[in-house]
C-alpha positions in Angstrom: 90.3 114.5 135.9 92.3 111.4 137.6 89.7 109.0 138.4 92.1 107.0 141.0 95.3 107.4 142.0 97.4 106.7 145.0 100.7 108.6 145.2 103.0 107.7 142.2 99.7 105.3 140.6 97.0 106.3 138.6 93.6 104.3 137.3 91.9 105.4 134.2 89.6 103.8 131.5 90.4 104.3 128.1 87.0 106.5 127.8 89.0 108.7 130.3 91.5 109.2 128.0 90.9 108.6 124.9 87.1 110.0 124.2 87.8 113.5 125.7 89.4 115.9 124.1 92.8 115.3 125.3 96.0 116.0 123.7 99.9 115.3 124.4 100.2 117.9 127.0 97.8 116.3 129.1 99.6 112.9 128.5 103.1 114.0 129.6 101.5 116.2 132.8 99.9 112.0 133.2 103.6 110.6 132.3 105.4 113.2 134.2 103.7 113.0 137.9 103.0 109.3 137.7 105.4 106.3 137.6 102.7 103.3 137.0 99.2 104.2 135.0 96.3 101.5 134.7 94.2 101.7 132.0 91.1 99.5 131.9 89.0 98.6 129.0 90.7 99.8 126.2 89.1 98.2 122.5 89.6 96.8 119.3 89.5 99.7 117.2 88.4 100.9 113.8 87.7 103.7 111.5 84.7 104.5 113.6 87.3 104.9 116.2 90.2 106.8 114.4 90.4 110.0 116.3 90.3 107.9 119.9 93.2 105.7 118.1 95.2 108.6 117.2 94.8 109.8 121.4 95.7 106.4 122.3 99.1 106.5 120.2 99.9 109.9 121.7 99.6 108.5 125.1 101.4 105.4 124.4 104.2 107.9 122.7 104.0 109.9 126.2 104.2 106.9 128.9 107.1 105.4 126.9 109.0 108.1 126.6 109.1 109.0 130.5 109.6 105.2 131.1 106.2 105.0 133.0 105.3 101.2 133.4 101.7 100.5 132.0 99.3 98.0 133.3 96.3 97.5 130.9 93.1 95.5 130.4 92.3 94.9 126.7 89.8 93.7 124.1 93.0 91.7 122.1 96.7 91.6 121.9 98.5 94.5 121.2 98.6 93.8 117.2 94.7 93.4 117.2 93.8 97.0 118.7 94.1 98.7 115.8 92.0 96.9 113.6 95.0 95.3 112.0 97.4 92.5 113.1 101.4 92.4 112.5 100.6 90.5 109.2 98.5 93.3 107.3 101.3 95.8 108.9 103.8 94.1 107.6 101.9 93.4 104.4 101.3 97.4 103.9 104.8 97.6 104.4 105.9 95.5 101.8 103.4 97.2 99.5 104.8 100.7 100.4 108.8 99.4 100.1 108.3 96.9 97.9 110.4 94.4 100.6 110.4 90.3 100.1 108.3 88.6 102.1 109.2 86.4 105.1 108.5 83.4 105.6 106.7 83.6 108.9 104.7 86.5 108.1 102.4 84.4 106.4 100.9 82.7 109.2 97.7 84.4 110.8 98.2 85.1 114.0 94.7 86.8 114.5 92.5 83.5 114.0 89.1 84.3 112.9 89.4 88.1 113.5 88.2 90.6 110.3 91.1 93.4 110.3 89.8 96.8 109.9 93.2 97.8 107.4 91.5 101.1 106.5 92.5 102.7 109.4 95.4 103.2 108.2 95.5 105.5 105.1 99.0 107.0 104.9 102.2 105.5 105.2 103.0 107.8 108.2 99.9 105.8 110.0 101.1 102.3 109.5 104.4 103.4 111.0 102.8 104.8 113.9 100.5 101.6 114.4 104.0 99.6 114.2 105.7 101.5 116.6 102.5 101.5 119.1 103.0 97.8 119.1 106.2 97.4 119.2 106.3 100.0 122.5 103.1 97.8 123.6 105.0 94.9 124.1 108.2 95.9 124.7 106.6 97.3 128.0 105.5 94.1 128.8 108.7 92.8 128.8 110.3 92.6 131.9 113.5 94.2 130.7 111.8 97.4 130.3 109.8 96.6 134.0 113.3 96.4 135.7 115.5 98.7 134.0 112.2 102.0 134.4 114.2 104.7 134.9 111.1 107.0 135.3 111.8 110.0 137.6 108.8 112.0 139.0 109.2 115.7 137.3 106.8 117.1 140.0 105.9 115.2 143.2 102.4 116.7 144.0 98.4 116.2 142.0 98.4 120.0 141.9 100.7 119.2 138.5 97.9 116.9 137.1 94.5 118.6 135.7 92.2 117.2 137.3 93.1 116.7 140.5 91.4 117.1 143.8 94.5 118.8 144.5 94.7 120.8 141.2 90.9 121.8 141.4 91.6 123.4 145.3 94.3 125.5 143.3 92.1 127.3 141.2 
């Protein structure tokens, strides 16, 4: 179900999306009829919240790919969501590859926060958490905002589960 939505814009919460069973079909019907998609109070999240984490990264995977421009309210930066920040990625990474250290990676960019690392327990999972944030913020940028090249695959709800339009169809 589409909560909100006004032509090419769609509102959801991240309990919308993330704690129903939804999988990538849904996400790219979502990515495919909308060009912009809010999603509201999305968390920090743990191992208690692995399966809604794994949905998230699917969606993210989905809106990036069809270029749709994300607006989103959150409990942290990008590299806090996932119970890790960029440090502990990148210190899982060096662990894994057995790669130097830099310099600036050091530094704690997360203050007082506790990361969650168990989260991630393959190596497969900390590359997906990476790319998540990198796609996170590189669609905050306002490169990405300007150069969108999203193209609307159907131009009418009855695409969309959910719909008011979709549920008249069936």
């Amino acid at each position: 179900m589409i909560p909100e939505y006004c032509g090419p814009v769609a509102k959801f919460s991240f309990r919308d999306l993330c704690l129903e069973a939804k999988g990538a079909a849904d996400f790219i019907a979502i990515s495919e009829r909308f060009h912009t998609v809010i999603i509201t109070d999305i968390p920090r999240m743990s191992l208690a919240q692995k399966v809604e984490a794994k949905r998230f990264l699917v969606l993210l995977d989905a809106l990036y790919e069809q270029k749709v421009k994300l607006v989103c309210t959150a409990d942290g930066p990008a590299d806090q969501l996932f119970g890790a920040t960029n440090s502990d990625v990148e210190s899982e990474w060096r662990k894994q590859f057995d790669t130097p250290a830099s310099s600036s990676s050091s530094k704690s960019i997360a203050g007082d926060y506790k990361p969650d690392t168990s989260l991630f327990s393959t190596p497969e999972e900390v590359f997906q958490f990476g790319r998540a944030v990198s796609r996170l913020m590189e669609m905050q940028s306002s490169q990405y905002l300007r150069t969108s090249s999203w193209k609307a695959v159907h131009s009418t709800p009855v695409d969309v589960p959910g719909t008011p339009a979709a549920a008249a169809t069936t």
